[in-house]
N, C-alpha and C positions, 0 to 999 in steps of 0.2 A: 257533342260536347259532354264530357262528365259534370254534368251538375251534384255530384255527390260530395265535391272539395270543395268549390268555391261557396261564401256565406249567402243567403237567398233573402229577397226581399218581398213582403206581400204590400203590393200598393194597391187600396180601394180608388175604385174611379180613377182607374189609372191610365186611363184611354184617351182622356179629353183636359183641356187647362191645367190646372195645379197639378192636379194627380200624376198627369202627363209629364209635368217636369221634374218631380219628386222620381218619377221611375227610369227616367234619361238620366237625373242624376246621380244616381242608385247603381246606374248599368255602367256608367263612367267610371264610379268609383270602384268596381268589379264584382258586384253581386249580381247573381242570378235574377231574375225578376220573373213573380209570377203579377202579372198583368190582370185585375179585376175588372170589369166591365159589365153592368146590366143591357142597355139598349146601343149603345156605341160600339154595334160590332167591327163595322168596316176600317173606324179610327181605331181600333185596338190591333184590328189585324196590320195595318199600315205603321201602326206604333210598334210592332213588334220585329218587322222587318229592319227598321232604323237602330231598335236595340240591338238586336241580334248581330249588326254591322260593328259594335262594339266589341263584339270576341265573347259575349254572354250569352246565357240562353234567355230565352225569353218562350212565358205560355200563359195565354189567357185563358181565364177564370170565370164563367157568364156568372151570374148572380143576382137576383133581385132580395135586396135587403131587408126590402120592406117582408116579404113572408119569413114565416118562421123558421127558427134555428138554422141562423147564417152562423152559427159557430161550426157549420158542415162546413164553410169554405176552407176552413182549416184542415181541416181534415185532408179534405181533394186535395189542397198544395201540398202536405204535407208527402201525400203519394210520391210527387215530381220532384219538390225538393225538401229531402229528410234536412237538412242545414238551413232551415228555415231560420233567421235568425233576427229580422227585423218587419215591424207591422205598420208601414203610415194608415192612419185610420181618416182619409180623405174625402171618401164619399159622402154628398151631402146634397139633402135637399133644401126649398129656401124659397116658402111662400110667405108675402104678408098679410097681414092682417091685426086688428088689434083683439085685444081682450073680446070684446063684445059681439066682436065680426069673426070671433074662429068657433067652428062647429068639432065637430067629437073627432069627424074624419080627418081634417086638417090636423086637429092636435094628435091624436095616431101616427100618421103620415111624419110627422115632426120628429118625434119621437122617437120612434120605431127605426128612422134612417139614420139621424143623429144622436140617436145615442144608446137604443138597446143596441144597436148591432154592432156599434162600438164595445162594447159592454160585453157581450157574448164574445165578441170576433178576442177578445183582450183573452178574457176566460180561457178559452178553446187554444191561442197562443204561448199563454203560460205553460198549459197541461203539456203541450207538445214540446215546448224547451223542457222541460221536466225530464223528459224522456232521452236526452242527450248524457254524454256523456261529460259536456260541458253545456251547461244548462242557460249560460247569459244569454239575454235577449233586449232587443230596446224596441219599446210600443212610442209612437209619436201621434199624438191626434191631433187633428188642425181643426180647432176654433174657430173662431172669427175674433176681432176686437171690438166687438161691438157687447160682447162679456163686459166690458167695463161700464157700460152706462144703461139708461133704463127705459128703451125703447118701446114702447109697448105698441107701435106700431108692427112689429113684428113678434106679439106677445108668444107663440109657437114653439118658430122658429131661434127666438132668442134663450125661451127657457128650454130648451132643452142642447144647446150648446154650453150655457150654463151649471146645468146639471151634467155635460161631460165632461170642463174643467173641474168641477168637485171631486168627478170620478177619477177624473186623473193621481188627483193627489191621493183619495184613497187607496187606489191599487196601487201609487209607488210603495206604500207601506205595504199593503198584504205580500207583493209580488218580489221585494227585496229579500235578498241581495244580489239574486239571479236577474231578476227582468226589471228595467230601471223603464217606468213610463213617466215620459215628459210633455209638453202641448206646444203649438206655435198659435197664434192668435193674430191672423192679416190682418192688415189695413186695406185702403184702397190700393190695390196691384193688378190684379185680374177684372175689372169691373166688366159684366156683363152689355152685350152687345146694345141693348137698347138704354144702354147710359151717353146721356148727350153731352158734347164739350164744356157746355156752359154749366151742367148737373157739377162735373168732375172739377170744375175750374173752381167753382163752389164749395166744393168740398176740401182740394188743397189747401182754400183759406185757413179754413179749423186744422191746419195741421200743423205745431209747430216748426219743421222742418221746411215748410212749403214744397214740397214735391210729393209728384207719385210714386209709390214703390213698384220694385221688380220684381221678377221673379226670382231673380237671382239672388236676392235680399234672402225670401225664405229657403230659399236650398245654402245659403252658407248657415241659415240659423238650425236645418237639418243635418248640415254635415256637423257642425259645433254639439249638438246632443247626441249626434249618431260615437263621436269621438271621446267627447268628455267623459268619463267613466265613474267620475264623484257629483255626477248630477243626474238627481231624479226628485220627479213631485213637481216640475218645474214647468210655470205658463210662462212661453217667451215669447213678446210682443214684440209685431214688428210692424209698426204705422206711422212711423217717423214723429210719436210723441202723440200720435191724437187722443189715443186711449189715456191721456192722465190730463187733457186740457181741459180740466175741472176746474174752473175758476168759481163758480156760483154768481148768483146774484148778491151784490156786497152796496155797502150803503153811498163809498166814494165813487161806484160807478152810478150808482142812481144820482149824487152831486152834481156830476159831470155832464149827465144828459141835463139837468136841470141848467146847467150853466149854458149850453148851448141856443 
């Protein structure tokens, strides 16, 4: 396959869950896919075989984020597909703990996966569009929505999501009018395996929409930024409303319990 015409995409943690579906949907839409993976060798290889069935190429990228100067992975793709044209920045780790209960190594660990390497990998993509002879590029990093409120049961892991939506908006400014970066911010869609019915049934409550999301939810709000061309700087929430069900504590709902 000449991967040197078709546009290429680099998806972090593109082996397993979200990442996995941001790179099927990438390979549908006809870009090349260079496939990241740290410890998910087997699903990356079996993930690439399903791509490749799309008429794309498809080549995995090993990587551990957490060591220094992951703006090499740029580089490496850049070897395979000079038309590198797009960067979902996926990969992510996601320990709790609160303020009191996170040690130096947790808060590194946090950091370092979520959002220096973010941060670098952005860097390292720009300089590479740069080098084209048509230089646009679109960087997309996936949040959480959990940016909207102040959890500090996962003080970590939250501030340093928060500090990649910050970054997002600053690099739409440096990186215009060539590299437009924007953010998506899930809700409950992918919830990890040892979440229980009753956890999740729990949690639809607080969501205005009452339901869970898809995945498919966040790959239309991928294609919508990968497409739109007068948007960047932009977090686009997708939780079916829970991220703004700020109501507070107000004195007619303290009434109200009173009347009861």
């Amino acid at each position: 396959m000449n991967n040197t015409i078709r546009p290429a995409a680099l998806v972090t943690g593109g082996a397993t869950r979200l990442g996995l579906a941001f790179a099927n949907s990438l390979a549908q839409a006809g870009y090349d896919v260079a496939l990241h993976y740290n410890g998910s060798a087997a699903a990356a290889d079996l993930a690439v075989k399903n791509i490749e069935s799309l008429g794309v190429a498809c080549t995995t990228f090993q990587a551990d984020l957490s060591e220094p100067n992951p703006g090499e992975l740029i580089n490496n793709v850049l070897e395979s597909y000079p038309n590198l044209t797009v960067l979902i920045n996926s990969a992510s780790v996601y320990d709790a703990a609160t303020i009191s209960n996170t040690d130096i190594g947790m808060l590194q660990k946090q950091f370092t996966v979520n959002f220096f390497a973010p941060f670098l990998l952005t860097q390292a993509f720009a300089k590479g569009c740069a080098l084209r002879p048509d230089p646009s590029g679109v960087v997309i990093n996936i949040l959480d929505n959990k940016v909207s409120f102040q959890q500090y049961s996962y003080a970590a892991y939250l501030l340093s999501k928060k500090s990649l939506a910050e970054f997002t908006r600053l690099a739409a400014i440096e990186y215009a009018p060539h590299v437009r970066v924007n953010a998506i911010a899930p809700g409950v869609i992918l919830p990890g395996s040892e979440r229980t019915s009753d956890y999740l049934a729990w949690r639809i409550e607080g969501i205005p929409l009452k339901m869970q999301g898809k995945a498919d939810h966040l790959l239309r709000a991928m294609n919508y930024l990968l497409a739109n061309e007068f948007v960047t700087g932009q977090i686009l929430t997708v939780d079916g409303g829970e991220g703004i069900n700020h109501q507070g504590l107000n004195a007619e709902q303290f009434n109200k319990k009173e009347e009861l």
